[in-house]
Structures are given as structure tokens and as C-alpha cells.
C-alpha positions in Angstrom: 6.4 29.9 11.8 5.3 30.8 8.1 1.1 30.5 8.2 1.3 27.9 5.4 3.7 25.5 8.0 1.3 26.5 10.8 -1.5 25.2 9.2 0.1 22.2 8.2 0.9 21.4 11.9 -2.5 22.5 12.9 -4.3 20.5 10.2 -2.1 17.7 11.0 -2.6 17.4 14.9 -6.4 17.2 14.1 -5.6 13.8 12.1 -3.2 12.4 14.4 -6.0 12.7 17.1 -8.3 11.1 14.9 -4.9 8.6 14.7 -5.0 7.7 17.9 -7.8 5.5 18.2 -6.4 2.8 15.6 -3.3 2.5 18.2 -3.9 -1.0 18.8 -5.0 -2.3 15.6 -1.6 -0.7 14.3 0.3 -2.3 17.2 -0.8 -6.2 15.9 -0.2 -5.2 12.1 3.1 -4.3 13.1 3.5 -8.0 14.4 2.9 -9.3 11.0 4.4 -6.6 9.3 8.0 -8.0 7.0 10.9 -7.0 8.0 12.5 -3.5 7.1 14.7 -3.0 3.9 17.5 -0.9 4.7 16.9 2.3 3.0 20.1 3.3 4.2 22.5 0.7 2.7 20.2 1.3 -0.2 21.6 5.2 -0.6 24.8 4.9 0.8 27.6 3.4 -2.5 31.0 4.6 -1.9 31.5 6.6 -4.1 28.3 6.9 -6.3 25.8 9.3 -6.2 22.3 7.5 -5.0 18.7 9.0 -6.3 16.0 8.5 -3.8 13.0 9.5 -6.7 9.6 11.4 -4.8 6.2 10.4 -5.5 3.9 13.5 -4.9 0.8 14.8 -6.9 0.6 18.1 -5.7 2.7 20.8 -3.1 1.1 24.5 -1.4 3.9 25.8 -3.6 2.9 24.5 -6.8 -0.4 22.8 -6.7 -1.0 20.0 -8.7 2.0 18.5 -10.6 0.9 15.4 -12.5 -2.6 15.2 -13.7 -2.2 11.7 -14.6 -1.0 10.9 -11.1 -0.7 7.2 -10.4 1.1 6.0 -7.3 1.7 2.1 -8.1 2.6 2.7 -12.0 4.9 5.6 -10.7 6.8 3.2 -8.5 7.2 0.7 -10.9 8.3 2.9 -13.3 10.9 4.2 -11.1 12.2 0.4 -10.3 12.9 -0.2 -13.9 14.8 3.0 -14.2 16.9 1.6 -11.2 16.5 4.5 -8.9 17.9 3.2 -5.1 15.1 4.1 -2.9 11.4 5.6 -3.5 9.8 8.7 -1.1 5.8 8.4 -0.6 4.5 12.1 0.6 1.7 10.8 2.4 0.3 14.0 3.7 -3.2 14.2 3.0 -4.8 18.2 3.2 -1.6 20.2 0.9 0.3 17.9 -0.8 -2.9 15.3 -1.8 -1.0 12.1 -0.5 -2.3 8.9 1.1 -1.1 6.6 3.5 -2.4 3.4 1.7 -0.2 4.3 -1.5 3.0 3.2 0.7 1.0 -0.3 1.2 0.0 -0.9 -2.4 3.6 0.6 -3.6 5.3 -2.1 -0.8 3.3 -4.8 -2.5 4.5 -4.4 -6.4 8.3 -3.3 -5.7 11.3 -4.5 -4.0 12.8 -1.2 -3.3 13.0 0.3 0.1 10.3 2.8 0.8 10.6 6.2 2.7 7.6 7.6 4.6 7.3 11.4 3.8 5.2 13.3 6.2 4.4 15.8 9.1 5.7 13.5 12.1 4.8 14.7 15.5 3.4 12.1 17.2 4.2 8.1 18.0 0.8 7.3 16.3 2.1 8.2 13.4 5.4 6.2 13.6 3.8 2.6 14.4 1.0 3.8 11.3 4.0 4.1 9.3 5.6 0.7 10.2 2.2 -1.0 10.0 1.6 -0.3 6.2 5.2 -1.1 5.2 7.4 2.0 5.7 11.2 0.9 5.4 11.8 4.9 6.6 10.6 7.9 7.8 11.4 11.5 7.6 11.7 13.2 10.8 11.9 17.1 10.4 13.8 19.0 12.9 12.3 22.2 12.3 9.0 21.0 13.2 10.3 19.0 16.3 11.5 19.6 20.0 14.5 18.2 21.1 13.3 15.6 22.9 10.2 14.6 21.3 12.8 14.2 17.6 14.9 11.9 20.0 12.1 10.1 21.4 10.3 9.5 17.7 13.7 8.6 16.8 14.4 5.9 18.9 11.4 4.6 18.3 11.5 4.5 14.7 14.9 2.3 15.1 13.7 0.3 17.7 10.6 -0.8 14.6 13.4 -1.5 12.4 13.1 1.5 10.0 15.6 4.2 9.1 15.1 7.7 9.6 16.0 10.5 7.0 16.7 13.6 9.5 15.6 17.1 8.4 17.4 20.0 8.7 17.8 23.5 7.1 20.1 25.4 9.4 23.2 24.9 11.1 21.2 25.3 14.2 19.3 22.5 13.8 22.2 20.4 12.4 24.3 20.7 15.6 21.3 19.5 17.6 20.7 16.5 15.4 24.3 15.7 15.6 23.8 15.2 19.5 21.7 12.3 19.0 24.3 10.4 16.5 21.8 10.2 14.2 23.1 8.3 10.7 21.1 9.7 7.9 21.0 13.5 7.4 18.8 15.4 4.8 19.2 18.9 4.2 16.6 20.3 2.5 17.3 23.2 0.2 13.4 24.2 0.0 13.0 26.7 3.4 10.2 25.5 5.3 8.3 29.1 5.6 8.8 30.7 2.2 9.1 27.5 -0.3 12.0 29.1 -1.8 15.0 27.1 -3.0 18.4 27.3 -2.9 21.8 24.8 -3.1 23.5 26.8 -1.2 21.4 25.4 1.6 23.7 22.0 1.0 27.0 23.8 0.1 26.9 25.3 3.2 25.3 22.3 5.5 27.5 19.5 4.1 31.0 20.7 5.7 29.4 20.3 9.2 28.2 16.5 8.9 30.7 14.3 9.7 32.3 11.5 7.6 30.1 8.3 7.9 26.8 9.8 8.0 24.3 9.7 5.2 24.2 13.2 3.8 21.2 13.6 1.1 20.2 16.7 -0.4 16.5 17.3 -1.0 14.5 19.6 -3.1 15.3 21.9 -6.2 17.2 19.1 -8.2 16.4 19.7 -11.9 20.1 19.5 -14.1 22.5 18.0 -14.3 25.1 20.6 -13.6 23.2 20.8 -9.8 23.9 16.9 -9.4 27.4 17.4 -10.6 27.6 20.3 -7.9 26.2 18.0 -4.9 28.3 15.0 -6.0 31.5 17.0 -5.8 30.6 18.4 -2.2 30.3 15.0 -0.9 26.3 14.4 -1.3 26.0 10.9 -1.1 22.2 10.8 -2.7 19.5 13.3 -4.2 16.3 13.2 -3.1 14.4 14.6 -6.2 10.3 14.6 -6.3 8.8 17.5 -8.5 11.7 17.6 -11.4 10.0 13.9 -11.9 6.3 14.9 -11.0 6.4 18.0 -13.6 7.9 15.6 -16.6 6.3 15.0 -19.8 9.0 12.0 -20.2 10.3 10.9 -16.7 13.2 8.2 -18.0 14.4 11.1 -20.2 14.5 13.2 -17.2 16.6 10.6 -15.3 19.1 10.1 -18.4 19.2 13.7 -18.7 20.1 13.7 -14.8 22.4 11.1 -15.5 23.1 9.9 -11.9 25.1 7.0 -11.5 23.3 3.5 -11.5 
């Protein structure tokens, strides 16, 4: 595992210990929690090509990426450019996210809302249904077999979708196992940062008809869109591209992804 990953993970269980003690009090929010929006009818148009559009402020690749971040005015912003679903990077230590911004986002848009994060642990499931989550991202790299099923199975039985990770064929076929319904292939490898589509190109043939297929990370033109449209992409998940423009709404004309 590549030593930035690691300490991810390692930084990561430390909160998720800390985590554990709000168990109950996460438990009865949940009760009282509205129900779910399905992020997946959300990014699945026959078809169309759906954007899922990535608030982050910063990434260990990058560092900071919008000075003038703001979460809620973000989201909003994204609604009125009629994007299909939003991603919230809530991971606090490398990519400066918050839990609470999923919350506050819930209670100003209508759009469903996917929980992006390090998930190892139940704890962090119910946290993620308790503060709104319609999804969550489950990464197979990061995952056993049976603890993905497990958080899996759990995150249905709350009502969310769950965007699955993957970023080789290897972990594709085991993902495949569990009939999971929403795949995300993430062009961005896990231990060196870098990007590449081919990632997708080469993923995409593998995951059969009727499963979500999203491709996430690297999106900046046009031209790539075009690319992951005509491979059978159903939606782009796109974060910094957005995060790094002066003009976002130019950005997503420029993009020009079906509405």
C-alpha cells in the first residue's frame, strides 16, 4: 500500500475509534432521519450521460483547490446548473472535509447526496445515514471481502445506495459476486495519484448490462466525456475540474453533458 493510502487508513481508524462512542446517539437520529433519495435513479437516464459534481477543498495530490471554499453555496450552485447528484468528501486529516457539510448541504437542496469517504467500519455507515447521506462510496481496494459485503448490506438495509470502487479487474470480479448495482471505476490509482481513462476503457467491458457504471476522477474536456459516453459510461463523477474553476457554470457548458 502506497504510504500516503496507509496513512489515510491509519489516521482514519484513529477517528472511527473516537466514532464509536456516538453509536447510540447515531442509532436514534437515524430513526428521525427522512427517507433516502435514490441517488441511483438519480444517475441512471437511458441514454444520457449523468454528472455527479464533487465538493472537495483540498486532495494529498494537489492541496488546496478553492480558496474561497464554501460547501452550502457550492451545492446550490451546482442545483441550479442541474447536475443529477452532488459527492461530499468528508474526510477530515487530507482532503479538509467535514461530516456536518452533508447535513447543512441536505437542508438547502433537493438533490440526492453521496457520502465520500474512507469506509471501514459500521460506525461510519449509521454516521453517514444519521446526517442525511442518500449514498456512500465503498472502496474495494481498501476493503476485505467480507467486511465490503457486510458494510454493503448494511448500507442498503438504511436505505442508501452505494457507489462501489474499483480500479482493477481484480477487484471488479469480486464486486461482481455480491450483485452489487452501482459501479465506480476510478481512473485516479489509489497509491500513485496518477490518472488515466484507460482505467474506464478497459473496466467498462467487464460490468454487465444493468449496472450503474460511473467513471470518477481526471474529467476535464469535453472530448474525455465524449469518450466515456461512447463506452457506455452512464455518469461522470467530476470534483477537482469544478474545485480548480475560476467560472464553474462555464466549466459545465464547456463539459456540455446532457441535462
Amino acid at each position: 500500500m502506497h504510504k500516503t493510502l496507509s496513512l489515510i487508513i491509519e489516521t482514519k481508524k484513529k477517528r472511527i475509534e473516537v466514532l464509536k462512542k456516538n453509536r447510540e446517539g447515531f442509532l436514534s437520529l437515524i430513526k428521525k432521519a427522512p427517507v433516502p433519495i435514490s441517488f441511483k435513479k438519480a444517475i441512471k437516464r437511458e441514454g444520457k450521460m449523468s454528472l455527479i459534481a464533487e465538493i472537495k477543498q483540498a486532495s494529498p495530490s494537489a492541496g488546496i483547490l478553492r480558496k474561497d471554499f464554501n460547501p452550502i453555496e457550492l451545492a446550490k450552485q451546482f442545483e441550479r446548473m442541474k447536475v443529477n447528484a452532488i459527492s461530499v468528501i468528508t474526510e477530515e486529516d487530507f482532503f479538509l472535509g467535514k461530516i456536518n457539510y452533508i447535513e447543512e448541504i441536505k437542508k438547502t437542496i433537493n438533490l440526492p447526496v453521496l457520502r465520500k469517504d474512507f469506509v471501514l467500519d459500521e460506525v461510519q455507515v449509521l454516521e453517514s445515514r444519521a446526517v442525511g447521506a442518500d449514498a456512500i462510496l465503498l472502496i474495494m481496494g481498501i476493503l476485505d471481502e467480507k467486511k465490503l459485503k457486510y458494510l454493503y448490506n448494511l448500507s442498503r438495509e438504511l436505505g442508501m445506495d452505494v457507489l462501489v470502487e474499483v480500479h482493477t479487474e481484480k477487484e471488479l470480479k469480486k464486486v461482481l459476486k455480491f450483485g452489487v448495482d452501482i459501479i465506480g471505476i476510478n481512473n485516479r490509482n489509489l497509491h500513485t495519484f496518477q490518472i488515466n481513462l484507460e482505467r474506464s476503457k478497459n473496466l467498462v467491458p467487464f460490468i454487465p448490462e444493468g449496472v450503474v457504471r460511473v467513471s470518477e476522477s481526471g474529467i476535464s474536456s469535453f472530448k474525455e466525456v465524449l469518450l466515456l459516453k461512447g463506452l457506455g459510461i452512464d455518469a461522470v463523477l467530476v470534483g477537482s475540474t469544478f474545485m480548480t474553476a475560476e467560472d464553474i457554470e462555464g466549466k459545465l457548458r464547456e463539459l456540455n453533458i446532457d441535462s
